[in-house]
N, C-alpha and C positions, 0 to 999 in steps of 0.2 A: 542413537537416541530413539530410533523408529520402532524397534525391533522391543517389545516386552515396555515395565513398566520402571526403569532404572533411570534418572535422571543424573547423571554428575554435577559437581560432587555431591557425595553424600555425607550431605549437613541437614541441620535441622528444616530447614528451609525448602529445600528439594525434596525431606520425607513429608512433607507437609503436604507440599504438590502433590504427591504421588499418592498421598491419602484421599486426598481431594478428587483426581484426574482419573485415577485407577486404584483404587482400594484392593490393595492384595487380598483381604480377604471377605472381596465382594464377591458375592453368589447369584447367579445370572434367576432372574424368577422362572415360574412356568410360562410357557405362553399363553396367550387367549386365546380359543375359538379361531378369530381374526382379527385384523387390526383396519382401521384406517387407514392408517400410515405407517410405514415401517422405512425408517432414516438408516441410511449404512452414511456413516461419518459424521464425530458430533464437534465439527468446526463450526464455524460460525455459522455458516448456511444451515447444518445439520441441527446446531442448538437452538435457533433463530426458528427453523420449521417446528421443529418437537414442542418446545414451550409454546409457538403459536397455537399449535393446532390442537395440545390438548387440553389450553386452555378455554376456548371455543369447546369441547365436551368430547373431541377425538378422541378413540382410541387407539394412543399410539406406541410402537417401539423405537430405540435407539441403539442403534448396533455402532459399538467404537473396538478396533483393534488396540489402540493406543492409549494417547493421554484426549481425554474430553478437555475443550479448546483449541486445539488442534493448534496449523502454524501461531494464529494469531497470541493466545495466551504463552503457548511454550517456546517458541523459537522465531518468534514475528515481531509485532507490532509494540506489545507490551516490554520485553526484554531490549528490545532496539529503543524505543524512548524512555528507558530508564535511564541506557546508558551515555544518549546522547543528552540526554538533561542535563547529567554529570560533567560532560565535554564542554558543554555551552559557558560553566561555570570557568573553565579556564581560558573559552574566547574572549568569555569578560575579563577577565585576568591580564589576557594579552594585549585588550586594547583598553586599559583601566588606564595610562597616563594620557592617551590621550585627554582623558573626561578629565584630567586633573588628581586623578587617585593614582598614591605611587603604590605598590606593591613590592614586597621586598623579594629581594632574589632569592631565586632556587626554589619557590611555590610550584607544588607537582602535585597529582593526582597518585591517590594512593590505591593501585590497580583493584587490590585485592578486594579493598572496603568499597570500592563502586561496584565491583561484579558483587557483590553481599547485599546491598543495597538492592543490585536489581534481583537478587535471588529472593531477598525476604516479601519485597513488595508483588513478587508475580507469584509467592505462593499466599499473600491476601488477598488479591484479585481471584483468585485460582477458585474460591470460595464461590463465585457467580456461576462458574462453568462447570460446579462438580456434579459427581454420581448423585450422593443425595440429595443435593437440591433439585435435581432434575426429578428423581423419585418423588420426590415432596410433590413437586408439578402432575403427579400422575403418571408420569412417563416410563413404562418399563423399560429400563435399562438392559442392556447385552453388551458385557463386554469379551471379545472375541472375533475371530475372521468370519468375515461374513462373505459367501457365494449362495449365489440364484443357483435354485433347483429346479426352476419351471419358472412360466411366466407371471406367477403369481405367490410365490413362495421363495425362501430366502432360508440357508440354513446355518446355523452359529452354533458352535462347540457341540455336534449331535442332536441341537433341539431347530424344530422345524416350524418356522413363522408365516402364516396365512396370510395376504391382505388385499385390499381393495384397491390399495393404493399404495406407491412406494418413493421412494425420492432418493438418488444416490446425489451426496456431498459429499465423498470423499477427497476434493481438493487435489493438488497437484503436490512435488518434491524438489529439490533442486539435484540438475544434472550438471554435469563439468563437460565441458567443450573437449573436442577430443585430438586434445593435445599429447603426444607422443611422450611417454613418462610420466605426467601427470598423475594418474591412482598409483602408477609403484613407489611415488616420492611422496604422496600423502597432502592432503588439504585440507581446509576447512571451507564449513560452508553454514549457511543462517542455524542449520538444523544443530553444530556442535561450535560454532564459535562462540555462543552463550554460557560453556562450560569451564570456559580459560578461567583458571584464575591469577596466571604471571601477563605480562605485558609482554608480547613478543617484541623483540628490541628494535629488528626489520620485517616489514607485511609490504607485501604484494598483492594488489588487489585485482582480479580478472573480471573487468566488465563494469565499466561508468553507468549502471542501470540505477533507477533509486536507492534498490541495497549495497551496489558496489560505494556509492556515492554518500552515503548516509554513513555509513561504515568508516570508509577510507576516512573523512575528517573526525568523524569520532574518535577512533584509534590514535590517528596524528594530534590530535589536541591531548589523548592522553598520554602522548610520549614518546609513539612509538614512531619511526621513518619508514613514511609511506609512499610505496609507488602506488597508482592509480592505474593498471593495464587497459588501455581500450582499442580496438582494433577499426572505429570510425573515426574521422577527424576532431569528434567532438563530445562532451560528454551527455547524458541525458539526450539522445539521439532521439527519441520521436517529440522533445519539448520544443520550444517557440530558441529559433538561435540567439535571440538578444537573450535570451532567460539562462542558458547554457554557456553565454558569455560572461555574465554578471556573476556566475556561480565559478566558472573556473578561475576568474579572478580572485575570486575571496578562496580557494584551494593554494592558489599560489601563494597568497599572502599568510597563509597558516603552515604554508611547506611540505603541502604534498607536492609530489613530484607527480606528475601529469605525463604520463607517455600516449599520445595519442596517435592514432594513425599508426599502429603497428600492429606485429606477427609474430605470435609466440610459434618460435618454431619446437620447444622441446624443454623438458623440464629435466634436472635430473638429482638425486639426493646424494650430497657427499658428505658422509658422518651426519653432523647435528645439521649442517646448513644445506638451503636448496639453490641451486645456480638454475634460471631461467635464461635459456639462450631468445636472442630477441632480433625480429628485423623492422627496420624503418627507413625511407625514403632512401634503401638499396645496402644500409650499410647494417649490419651484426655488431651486438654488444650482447654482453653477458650481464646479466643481474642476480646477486646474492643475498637471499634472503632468509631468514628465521622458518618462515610460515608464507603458507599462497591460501590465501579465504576467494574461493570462487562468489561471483554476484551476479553469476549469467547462465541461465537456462532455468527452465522449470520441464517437468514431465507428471503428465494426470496416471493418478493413481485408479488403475482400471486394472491391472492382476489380480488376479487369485477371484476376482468378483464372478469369473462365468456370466460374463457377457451375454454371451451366446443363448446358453439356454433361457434368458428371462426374453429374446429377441429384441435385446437392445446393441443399436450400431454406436461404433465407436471409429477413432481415426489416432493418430498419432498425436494430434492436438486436444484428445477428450473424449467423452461421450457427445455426440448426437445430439440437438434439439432444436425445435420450430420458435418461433415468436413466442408462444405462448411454454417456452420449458418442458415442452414434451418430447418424450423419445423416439423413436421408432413402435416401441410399444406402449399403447395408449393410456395404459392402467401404472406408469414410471415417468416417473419426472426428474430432472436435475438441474441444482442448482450450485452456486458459487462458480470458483477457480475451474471445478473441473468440465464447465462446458461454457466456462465464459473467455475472451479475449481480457477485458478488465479483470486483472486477477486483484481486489482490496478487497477488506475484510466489508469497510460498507457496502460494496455492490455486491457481496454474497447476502448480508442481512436483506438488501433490498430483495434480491432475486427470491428468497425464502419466503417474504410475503408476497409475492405473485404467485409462488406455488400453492401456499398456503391455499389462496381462492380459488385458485382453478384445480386443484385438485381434487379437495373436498367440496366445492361451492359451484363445481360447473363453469367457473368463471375464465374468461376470454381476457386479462390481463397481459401486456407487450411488454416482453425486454427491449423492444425499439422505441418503446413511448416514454424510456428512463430519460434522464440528464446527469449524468456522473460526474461530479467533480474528482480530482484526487488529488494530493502533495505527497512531494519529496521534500524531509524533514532534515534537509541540509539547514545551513545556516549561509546566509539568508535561505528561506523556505523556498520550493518552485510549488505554484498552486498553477490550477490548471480547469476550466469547465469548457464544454462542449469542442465546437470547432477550429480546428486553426485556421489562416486566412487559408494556406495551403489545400487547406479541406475543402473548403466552402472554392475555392476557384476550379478545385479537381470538378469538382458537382455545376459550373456553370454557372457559379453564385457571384456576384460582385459585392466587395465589401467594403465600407468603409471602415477606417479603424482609429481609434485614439488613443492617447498615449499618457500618460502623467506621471512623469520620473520623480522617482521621493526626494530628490534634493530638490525639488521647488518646493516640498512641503513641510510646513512650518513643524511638523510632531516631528518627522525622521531626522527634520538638520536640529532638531533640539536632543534627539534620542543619538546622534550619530550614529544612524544607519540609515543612506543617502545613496547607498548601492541598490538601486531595484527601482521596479516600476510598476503603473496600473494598464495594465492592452485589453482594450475590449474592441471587438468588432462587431459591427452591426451590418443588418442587409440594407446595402446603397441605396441612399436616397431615404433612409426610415428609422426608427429609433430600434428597429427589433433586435434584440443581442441574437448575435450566433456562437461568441463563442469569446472568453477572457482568460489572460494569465495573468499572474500577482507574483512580481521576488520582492517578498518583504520579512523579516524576521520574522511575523506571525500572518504569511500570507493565509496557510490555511487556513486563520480565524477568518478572516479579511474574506473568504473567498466564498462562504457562504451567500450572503448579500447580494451577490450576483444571481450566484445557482436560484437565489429564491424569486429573485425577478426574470426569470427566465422557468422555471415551472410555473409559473402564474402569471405568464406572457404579456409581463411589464415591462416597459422600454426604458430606455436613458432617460426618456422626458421626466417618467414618473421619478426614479434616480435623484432627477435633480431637482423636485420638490421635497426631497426629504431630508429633513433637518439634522445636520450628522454634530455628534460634541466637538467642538472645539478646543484644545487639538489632539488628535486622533491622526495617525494611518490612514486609517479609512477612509479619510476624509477626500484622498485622492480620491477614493472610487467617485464622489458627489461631482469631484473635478473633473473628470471625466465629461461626468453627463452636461455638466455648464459645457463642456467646450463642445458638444455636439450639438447643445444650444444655440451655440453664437453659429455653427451652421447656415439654422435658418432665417439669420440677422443677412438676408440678399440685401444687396443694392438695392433692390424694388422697394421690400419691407421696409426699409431704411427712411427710403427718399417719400414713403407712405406716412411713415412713422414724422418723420420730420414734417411734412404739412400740416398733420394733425396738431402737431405741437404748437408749431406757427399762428395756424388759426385757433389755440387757446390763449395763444396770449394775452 
């Protein structure tokens, strides 16, 4: 699906896309003189810069080889939460008598009609991120491979682009772990398992990361038996372990099958089916499956660009850049996936408005001065802002921390979901957040609220002046801040408190 402007299948829906994304019978314009900015990749970083800046009075270009939206519209975010909406619909299902609702046997997900689903709604969305709107924006469009010809020029299908200023977004790809047989036996990966339209009957999933993880129970709610492959002992490997625990519980109760702690030694294809040979704590088994959907690796997309001559460095991990998004060469900038560690579609939008100032405005803006939140859209959710205690003690940091598990809380044991919790740590001895996770069915909503008291460096105190609805999820977060409250209820306070009272008698 990288390669040209062909989405599978071709339905009404995907030519929709592709009218939108890449219009075959789009005509690249002339160029200007110069530009302000000239965007190679129109992902979210790259669409995010372009509409900023020429909406501000830039004159800018947009150089996309591909589909415009890049992973996030075509093979990301949007396609992944269509189809775990769909899934969600049979968690409720599965745990419907709990609540008292019988549902009658044999209720399934009907494969075809949810990938169509996600097909029609991602070529509506596709509408935000096309060619012409973007031309509408002022923005001349190029679609085509884009390589630097000098440090200040950039050339697309024979026409040659001038400018002052340049930004490469071209984002990152997923790679497969280099497992012996693996490409001769054939996988799937975010960029073409959007294209299914049967239900593979066995999936194998390589790598507990959020898309191994997101995935895997998606797929097994609609039907299909799923191994989970992980080669650490646990899943969601740089999350909080209580939060990792809470989630592979509710994996098991849905029936994935969780291999963790193991080593793929070799893959190999026999007729229709694939046999994974496997090692764990010394002993080999074999695993036979349909389909293997990789959800581990990414690699930045930095070929074919001639690096070199614009003299911008790069490393295996990306392109090159300082605090403020600059490259090696002072007149190039980049932004999202391809020179960030946070690879989400939000911390490319944000990084594009930093560019945005300092490239055209002179402006001295810090990718160090962000606060990133990000979720994993498992069920329960993993939300996640700033530090772990881990972090904060690597740095010499003492932290206090607290805790508010949903089954003390009146909304989750009414909603039956009592699996998860609120952790927020603060610097010892002080209300200042450093750093929270949420497992809550909508911790990502939940997990704003924090990020905002922590950009506008409000404490738990303030937290717990604020009046939350009754009842609410949420509500945990306010309990939180009460219990870091009763903290500062010392013995002293106390025995102060209590005189005072005495003498109002």
């Amino acid at each position: 699906m990288r390669h040209g402007a062909e989405v599978l299948p071709r339905d009404e829906h995907n030519r929709l896309l592709v009218s939108n994304a890449h219009p075959p019978d789009w005509e690249n314009p002339e160029p200007a003189p110069r530009y302000n900015l000239v965007v190679i990749g129109a992902g979210t970083a790259g669409l995010v810069t372009a509409a900023g800046a020429a909406g501000l009075g830039a004159r800018v270009a947009l150089i996309e080889k591909h589909l415009l939206g890049g992973d996030c519209l075509n093979v990301g975010c949007v396609p992944s939460k269509c189809v775990i909406r769909s899934s969600r619909v049979l968690g409720e299902i599965q745990g419907a008598s709990a609540l008292g609702v019988q549902v009658p046997q044999g209720t399934a997900a009907d494969f075809a009609a949810v990938m169509e689903r996600m097909r029609r709604l991602r070529a509506r969305i596709s509408h935000h991120d096309s060619v012409r709107r973007f031309q509408g924006l002022g923005v001349d469009v190029f679609l085509g491979d884009a390589q630097f010809t000098g440090r200040d020029t950039v050339g697309v299908n024979g026409k040659t682009l001038r400018f002052s200023g340049a930004v490469i977004a071209t984002g990152t790809r997923p790679v497969a772990p280099p497992i012996p047989g693996l490409t001769e036996a054939g996988y799937l990966t975010n960029e073409t398992v959007f294209s299914l339209t049967e239900l593979p009957r066995r999936l194998a999933v390589i790598g507990a990361g959020p898309i191994g993880c997101e995935l895997s129970q998606a797929f097994r709610r609609l039907g299909a038996e799923v191994w989970l492959l992980e080669a650490q002992p646990q899943i969601l490997t740089r999350e909080d372990r209580d939060a990792a625990e809470v989630l592979q519980r509710a994996f098991v109760r849905d029936g994935v099958h969780l291999v963790l702690g193991c080593k793929i030694l070799k893959v190999e294809r026999r007729g229709p089916e694939t046999l994974i040979q496997l090692e764990r704590d010394g002993s080999q088994r074999g695993l036979t499956v349909d389909e293997i959907l990789v959800g581990a690796g990414r690699a930045p997309n930095v070929e074919g660009l001639n690096l070199e001559a614009a003299g911008v460095g790069y490393t295996r991990d990306g392109v090159q850049v300082n605090d403020h998004l600059q490259t090696t060469n002072p007149r190039i900038y980049a932004a999202g996936d391809i020179c960030l560690p946070h690879k989400f579609t939000h911390t490319a939008d944000a990084t594009a408005r930093i560019v945005i100032q300092n490239a055209l405005f002179l402006g001295r803006k810090k990718v160090s001065t962000l606060v990133i939140p990000w979720c994993t859209y498992t069920d329960p959710e993993v939300a996640h802002v700033g530090m772990y205690e881990a972090d904060a003690l690597a740095r010499g940091i003492a932290v206090d921390t607290f805790v508010r598990p949903l089954r003390e809380v009146d909304r989750a044991i009414a909603d039956g979901e009592e699996d998860g919790f609120v952790k927020v740590h603060v610097r010892k001895g002080t209300d200042r957040i450093l750093g929270a996770t949420i497992v809550a069915r909508h911790a990502g909503e939940m997990l704003s609220e924090i990020t905002v008291a922590m950009v506008g460096n409000l404490g738990l105190k303030t937290i717990a002046n604020v009046i939350h609805p009754y009842p609410t999820q949420a509500e945990a977060i306010r309990q939180v801040a009460d219990a870091y409250n009763r903290t500062r209820l010392t013995p002293w306070v106390k025995k102060l408190f209590s005189l005072w009272l005495a003498w109002r008698r």
